[in-house]
Every structure is written in C-alpha cells, then in structure tokens.
N, CA, C and O atoms as a GROMACS GRO file, in nm:
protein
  356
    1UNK      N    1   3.657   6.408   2.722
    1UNK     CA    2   3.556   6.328   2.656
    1UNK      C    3   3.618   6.258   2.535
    1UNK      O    4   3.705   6.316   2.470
    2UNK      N    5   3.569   6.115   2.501
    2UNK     CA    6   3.670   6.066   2.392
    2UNK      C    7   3.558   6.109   2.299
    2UNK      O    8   3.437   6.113   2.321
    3UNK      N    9   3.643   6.146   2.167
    3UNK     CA   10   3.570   6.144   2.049
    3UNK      C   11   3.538   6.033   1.978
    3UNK      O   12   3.613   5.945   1.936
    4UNK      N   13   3.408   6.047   1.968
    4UNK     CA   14   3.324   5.954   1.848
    4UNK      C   15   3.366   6.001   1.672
    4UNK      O   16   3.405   6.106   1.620
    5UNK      N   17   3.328   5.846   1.612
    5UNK     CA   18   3.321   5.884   1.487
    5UNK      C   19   3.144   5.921   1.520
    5UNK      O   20   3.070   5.882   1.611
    6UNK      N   21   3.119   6.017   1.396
    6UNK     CA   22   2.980   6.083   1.420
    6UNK      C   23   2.900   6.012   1.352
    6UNK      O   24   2.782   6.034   1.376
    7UNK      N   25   2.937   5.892   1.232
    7UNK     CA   26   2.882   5.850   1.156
    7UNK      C   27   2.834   5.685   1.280
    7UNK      O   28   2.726   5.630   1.297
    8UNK      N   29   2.944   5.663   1.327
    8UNK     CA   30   2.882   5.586   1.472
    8UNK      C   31   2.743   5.598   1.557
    8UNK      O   32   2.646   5.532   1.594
    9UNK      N   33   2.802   5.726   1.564
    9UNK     CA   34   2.724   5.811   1.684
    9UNK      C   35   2.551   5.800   1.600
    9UNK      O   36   2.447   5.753   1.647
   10UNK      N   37   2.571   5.848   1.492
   10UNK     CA   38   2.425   5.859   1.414
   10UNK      C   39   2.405   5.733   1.414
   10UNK      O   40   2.314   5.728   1.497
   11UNK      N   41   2.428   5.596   1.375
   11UNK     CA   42   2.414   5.457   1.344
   11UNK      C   43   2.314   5.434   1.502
   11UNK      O   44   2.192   5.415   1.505
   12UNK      N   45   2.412   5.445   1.632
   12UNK     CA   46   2.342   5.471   1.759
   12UNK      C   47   2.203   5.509   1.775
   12UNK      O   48   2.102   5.454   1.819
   13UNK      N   49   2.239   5.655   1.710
   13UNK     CA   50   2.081   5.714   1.748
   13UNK      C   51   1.977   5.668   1.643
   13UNK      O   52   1.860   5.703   1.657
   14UNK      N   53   2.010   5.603   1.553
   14UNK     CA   54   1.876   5.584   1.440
   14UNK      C   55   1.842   5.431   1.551
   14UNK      O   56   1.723   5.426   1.579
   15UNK      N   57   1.901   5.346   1.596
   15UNK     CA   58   1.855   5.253   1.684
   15UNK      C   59   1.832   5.302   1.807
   15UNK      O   60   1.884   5.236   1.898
   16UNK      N   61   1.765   5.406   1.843
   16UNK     CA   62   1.720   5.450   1.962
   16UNK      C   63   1.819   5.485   2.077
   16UNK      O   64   1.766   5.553   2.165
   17UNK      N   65   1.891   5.469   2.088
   17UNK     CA   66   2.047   5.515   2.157
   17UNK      C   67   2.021   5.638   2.203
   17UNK      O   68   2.024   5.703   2.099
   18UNK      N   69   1.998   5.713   2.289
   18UNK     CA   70   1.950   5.883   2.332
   18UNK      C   71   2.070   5.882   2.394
   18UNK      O   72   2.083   5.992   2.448
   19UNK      N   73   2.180   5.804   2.416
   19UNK     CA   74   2.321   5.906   2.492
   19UNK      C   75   2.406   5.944   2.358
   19UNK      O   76   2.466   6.052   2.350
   20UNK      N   77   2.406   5.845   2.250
   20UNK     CA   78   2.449   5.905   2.104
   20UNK      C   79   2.371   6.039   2.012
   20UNK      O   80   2.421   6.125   1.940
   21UNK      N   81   2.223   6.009   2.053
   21UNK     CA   82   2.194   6.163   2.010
   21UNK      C   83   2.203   6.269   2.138
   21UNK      O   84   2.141   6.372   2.112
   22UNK      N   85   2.245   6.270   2.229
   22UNK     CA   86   2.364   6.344   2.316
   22UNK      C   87   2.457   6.395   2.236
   22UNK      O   88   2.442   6.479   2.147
   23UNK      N   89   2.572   6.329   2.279
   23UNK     CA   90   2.708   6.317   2.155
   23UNK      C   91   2.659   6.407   2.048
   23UNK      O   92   2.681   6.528   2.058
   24UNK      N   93   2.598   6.364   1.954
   24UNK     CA   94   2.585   6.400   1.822
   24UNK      C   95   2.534   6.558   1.848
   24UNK      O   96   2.577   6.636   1.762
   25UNK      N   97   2.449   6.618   1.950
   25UNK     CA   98   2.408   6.717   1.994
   25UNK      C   99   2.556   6.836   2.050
   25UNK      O  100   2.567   6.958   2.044
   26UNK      N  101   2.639   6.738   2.096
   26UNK     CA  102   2.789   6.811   2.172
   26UNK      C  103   2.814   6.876   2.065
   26UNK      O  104   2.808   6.998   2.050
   27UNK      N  105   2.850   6.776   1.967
   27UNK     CA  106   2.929   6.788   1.822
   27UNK      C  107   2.899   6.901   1.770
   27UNK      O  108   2.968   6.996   1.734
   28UNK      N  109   2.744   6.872   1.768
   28UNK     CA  110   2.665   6.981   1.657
   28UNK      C  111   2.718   7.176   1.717
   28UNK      O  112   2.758   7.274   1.655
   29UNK      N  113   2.682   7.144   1.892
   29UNK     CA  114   2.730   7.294   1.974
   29UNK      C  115   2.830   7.318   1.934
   29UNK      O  116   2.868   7.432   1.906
   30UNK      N  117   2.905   7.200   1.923
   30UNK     CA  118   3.087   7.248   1.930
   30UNK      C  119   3.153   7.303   1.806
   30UNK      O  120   3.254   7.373   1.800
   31UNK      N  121   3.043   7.238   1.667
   31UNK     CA  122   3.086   7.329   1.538
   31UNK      C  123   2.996   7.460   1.523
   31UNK      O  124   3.020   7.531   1.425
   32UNK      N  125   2.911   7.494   1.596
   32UNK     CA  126   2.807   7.610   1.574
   32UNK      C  127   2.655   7.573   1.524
   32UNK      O  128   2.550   7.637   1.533
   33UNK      N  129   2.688   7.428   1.459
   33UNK     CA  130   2.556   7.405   1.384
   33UNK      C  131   2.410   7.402   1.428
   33UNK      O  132   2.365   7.301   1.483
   34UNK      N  133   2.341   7.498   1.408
   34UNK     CA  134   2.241   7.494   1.480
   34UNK      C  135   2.146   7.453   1.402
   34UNK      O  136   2.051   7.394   1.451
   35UNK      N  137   2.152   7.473   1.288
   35UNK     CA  138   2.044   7.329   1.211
   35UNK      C  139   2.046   7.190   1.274
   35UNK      O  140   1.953   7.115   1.303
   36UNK      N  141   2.143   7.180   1.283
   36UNK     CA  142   2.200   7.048   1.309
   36UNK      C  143   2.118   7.037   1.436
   36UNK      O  144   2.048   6.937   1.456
   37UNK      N  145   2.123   7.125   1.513
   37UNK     CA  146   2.098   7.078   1.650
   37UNK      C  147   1.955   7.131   1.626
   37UNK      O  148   1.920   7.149   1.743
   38UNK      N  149   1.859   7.164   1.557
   38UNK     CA  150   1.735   7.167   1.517
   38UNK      C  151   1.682   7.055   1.471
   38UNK      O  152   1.571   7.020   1.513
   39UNK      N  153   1.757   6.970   1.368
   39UNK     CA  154   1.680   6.817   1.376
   39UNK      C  155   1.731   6.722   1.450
   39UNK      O  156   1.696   6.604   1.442
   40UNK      N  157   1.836   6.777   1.543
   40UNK     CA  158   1.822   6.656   1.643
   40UNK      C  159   1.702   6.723   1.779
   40UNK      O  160   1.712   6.686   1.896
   41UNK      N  161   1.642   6.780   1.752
   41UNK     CA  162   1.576   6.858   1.865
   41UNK      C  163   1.436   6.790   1.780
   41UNK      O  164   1.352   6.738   1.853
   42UNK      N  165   1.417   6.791   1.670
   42UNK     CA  166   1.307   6.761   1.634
   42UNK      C  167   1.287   6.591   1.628
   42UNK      O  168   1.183   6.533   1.597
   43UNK      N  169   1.405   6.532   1.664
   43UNK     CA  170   1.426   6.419   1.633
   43UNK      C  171   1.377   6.326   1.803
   43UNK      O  172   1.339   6.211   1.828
   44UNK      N  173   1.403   6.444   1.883
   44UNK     CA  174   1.343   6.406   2.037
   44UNK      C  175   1.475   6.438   2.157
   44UNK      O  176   1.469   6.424   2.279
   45UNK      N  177   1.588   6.483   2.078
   45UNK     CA  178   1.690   6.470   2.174
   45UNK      C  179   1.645   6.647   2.277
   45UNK      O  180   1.619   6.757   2.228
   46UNK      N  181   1.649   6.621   2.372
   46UNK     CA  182   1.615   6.654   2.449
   46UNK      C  183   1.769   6.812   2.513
   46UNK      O  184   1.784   6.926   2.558
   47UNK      N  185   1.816   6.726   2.479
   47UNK     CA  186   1.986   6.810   2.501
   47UNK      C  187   1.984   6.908   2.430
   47UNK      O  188   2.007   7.022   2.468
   48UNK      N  189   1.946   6.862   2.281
   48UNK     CA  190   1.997   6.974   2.207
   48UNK      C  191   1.855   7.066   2.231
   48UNK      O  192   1.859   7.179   2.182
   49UNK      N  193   1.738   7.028   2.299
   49UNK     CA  194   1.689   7.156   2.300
   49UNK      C  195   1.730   7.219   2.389
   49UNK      O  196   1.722   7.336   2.351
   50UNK      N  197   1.785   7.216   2.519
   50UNK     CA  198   1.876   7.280   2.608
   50UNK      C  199   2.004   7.360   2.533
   50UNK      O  200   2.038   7.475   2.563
   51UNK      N  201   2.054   7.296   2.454
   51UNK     CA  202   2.152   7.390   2.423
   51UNK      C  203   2.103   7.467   2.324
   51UNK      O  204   2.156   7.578   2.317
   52UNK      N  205   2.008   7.440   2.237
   52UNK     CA  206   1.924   7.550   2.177
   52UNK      C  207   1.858   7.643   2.247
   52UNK      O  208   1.834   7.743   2.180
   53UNK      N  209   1.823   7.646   2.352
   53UNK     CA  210   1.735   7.748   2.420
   53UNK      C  211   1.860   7.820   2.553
   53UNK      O  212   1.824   7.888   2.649
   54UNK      N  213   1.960   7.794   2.532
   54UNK     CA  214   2.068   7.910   2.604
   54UNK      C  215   2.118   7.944   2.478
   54UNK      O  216   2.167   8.055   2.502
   55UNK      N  217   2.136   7.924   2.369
   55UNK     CA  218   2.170   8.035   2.256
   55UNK      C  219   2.056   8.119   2.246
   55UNK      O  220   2.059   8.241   2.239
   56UNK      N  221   1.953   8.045   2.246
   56UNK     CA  222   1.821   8.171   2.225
   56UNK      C  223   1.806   8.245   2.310
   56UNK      O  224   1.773   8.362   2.288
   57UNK      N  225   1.827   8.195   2.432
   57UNK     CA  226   1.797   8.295   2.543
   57UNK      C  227   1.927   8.414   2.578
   57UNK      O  228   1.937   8.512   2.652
   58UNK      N  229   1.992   8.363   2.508
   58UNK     CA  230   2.128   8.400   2.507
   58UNK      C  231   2.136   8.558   2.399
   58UNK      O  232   2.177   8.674   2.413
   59UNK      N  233   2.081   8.489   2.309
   59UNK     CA  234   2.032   8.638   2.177
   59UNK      C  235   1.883   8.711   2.212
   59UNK      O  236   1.818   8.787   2.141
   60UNK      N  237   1.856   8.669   2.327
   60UNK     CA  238   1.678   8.732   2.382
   60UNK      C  239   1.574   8.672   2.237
   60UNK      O  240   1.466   8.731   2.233
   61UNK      N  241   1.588   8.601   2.160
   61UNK     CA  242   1.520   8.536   2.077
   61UNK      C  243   1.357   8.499   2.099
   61UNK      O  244   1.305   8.397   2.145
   62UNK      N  245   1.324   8.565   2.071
   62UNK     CA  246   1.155   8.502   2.157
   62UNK      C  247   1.129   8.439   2.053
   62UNK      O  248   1.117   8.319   2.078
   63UNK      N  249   1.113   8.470   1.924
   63UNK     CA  250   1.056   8.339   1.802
   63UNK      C  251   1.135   8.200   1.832
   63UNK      O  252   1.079   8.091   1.844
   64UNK      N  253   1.266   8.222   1.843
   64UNK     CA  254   1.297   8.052   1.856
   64UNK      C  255   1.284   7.963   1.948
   64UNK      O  256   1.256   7.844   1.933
   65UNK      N  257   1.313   8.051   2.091
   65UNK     CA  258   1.238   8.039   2.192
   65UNK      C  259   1.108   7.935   2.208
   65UNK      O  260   1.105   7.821   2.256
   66UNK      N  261   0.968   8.039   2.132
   66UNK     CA  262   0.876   7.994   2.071
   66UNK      C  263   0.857   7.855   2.033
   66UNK      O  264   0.782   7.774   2.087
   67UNK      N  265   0.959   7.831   1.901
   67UNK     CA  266   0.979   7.710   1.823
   67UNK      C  267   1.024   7.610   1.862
   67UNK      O  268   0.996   7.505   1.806
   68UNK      N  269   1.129   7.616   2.001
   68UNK     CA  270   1.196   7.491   2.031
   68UNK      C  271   1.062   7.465   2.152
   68UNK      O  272   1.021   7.349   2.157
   69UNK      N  273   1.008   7.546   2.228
   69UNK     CA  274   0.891   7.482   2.328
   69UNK      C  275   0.799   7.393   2.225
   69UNK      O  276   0.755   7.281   2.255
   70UNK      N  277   0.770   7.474   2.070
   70UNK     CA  278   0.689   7.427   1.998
   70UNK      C  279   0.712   7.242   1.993
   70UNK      O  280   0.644   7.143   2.020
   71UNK      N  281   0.846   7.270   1.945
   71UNK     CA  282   0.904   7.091   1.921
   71UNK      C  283   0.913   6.986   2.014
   71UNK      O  284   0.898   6.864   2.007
   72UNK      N  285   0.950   7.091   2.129
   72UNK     CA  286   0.890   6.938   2.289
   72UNK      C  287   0.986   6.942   2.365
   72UNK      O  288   1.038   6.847   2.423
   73UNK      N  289   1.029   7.108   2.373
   73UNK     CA  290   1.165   7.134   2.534
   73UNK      C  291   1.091   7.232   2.602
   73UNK      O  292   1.084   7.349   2.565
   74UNK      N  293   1.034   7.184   2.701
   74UNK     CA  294   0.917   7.272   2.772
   74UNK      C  295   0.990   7.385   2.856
   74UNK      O  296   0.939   7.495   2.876
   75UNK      N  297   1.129   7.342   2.908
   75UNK     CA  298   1.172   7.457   2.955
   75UNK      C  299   1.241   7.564   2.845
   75UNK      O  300   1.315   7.641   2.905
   76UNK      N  301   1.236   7.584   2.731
   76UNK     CA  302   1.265   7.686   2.639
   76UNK      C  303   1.070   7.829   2.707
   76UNK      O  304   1.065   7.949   2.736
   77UNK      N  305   0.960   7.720   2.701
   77UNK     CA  306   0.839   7.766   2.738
   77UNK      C  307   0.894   7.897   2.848
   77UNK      O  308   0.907   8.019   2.837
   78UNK      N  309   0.914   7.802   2.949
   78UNK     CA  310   0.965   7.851   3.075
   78UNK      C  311   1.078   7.998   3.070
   78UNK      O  312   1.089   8.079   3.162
   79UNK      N  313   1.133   7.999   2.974
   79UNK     CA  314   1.236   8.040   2.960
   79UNK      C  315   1.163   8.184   2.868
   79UNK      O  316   1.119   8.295   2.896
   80UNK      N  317   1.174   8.140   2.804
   80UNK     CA  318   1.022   8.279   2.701
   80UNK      C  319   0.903   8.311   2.834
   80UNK      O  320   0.837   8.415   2.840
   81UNK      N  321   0.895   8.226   2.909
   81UNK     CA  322   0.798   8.344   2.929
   81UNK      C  323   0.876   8.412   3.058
   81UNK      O  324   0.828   8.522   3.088
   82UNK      N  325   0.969   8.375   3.126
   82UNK     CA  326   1.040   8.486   3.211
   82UNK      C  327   1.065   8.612   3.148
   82UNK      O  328   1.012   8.716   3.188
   83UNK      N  329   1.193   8.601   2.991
   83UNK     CA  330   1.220   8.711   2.960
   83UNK      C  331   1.078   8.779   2.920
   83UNK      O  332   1.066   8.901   2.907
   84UNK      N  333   1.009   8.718   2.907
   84UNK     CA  334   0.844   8.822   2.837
   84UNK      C  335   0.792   8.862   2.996
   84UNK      O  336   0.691   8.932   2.999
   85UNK      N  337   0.836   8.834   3.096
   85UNK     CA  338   0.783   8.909   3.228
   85UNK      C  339   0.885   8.993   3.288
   85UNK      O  340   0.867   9.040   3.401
   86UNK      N  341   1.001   9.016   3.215
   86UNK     CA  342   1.136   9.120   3.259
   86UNK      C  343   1.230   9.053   3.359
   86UNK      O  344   1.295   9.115   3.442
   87UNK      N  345   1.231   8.936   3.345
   87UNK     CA  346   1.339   8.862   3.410
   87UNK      C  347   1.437   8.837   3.347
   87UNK      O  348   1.412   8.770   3.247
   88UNK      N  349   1.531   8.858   3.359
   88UNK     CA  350   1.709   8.861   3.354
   88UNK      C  351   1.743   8.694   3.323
   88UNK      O  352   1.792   8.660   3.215
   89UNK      N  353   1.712   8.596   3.428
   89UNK     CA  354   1.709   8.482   3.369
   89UNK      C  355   1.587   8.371   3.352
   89UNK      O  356   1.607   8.267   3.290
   0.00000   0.00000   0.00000
C-alpha cells in the first residue's frame, strides 16, 4: 500500500472523500489509536467501525461494543448480541 501524507488524507476526507477516511482509519489501526479511530467512526467512516468492533470483540467488550452500534456500525449490534447469546464468534 503506498503511504499517504495523513494531513492529505484528512484534506480528502473533510471534502467527502470516504476512501481517504479509509486510509486515515488504516493509519489510525496501524498506530493503536483508538480515539482516533473513534472520531473517525463518529465522523461516518464505516471501516473504522469494523476495525473497532474486532478489537472489541476481540477484548469481549460489551460497553464498546454497545457504543460503536450506538454511532452507526450495525454489525458491532450483531456482534454484541452473539457474544451475549454464548457464541464464540
């Protein structure tokens, strides 16, 4: 994957660009930042609620879980309510 400058990448997504708030979502996984990938989740990117909800599901997290269905990644929903019925995945 070629690297972006991130300050690009953001310029992208404030003009509606959803493959730059992608990118900017990689970035965020790839340093740990999960704030980061909390306001791009709140921001609409869709990715980073996916990669937010396999760390959560990942730590059995049911509150964040919770929070990212709250913000608008319906399969985090999906995902909380398996482990809340004893499913593995």
């Amino acid at each position: 994957m070629t690297e972006f400058d991130r300050e690009t990448l953001r310029a992208l997504a404030d003009d509606g660009n959803e493959r730059a708030l992608d990118r900017l979502a990689d970035l965020a996984e790839a340093r740990g930042d999960v704030q980061e990938l909390s306001d791009l989740l709140d921001e609409g990117c869709l990715h980073a609620g996916e990669l937010l909800t396999r760390r959560a599901a990942a730590a059995r997290d049911l509150l964040e879980l919770q929070r990212i269905a709250d913000a608008g990644y319906d399969e985090a929903a999906e995902v909380l309510e398996q482990l809340l019925a004893g499913g593995s995945d």
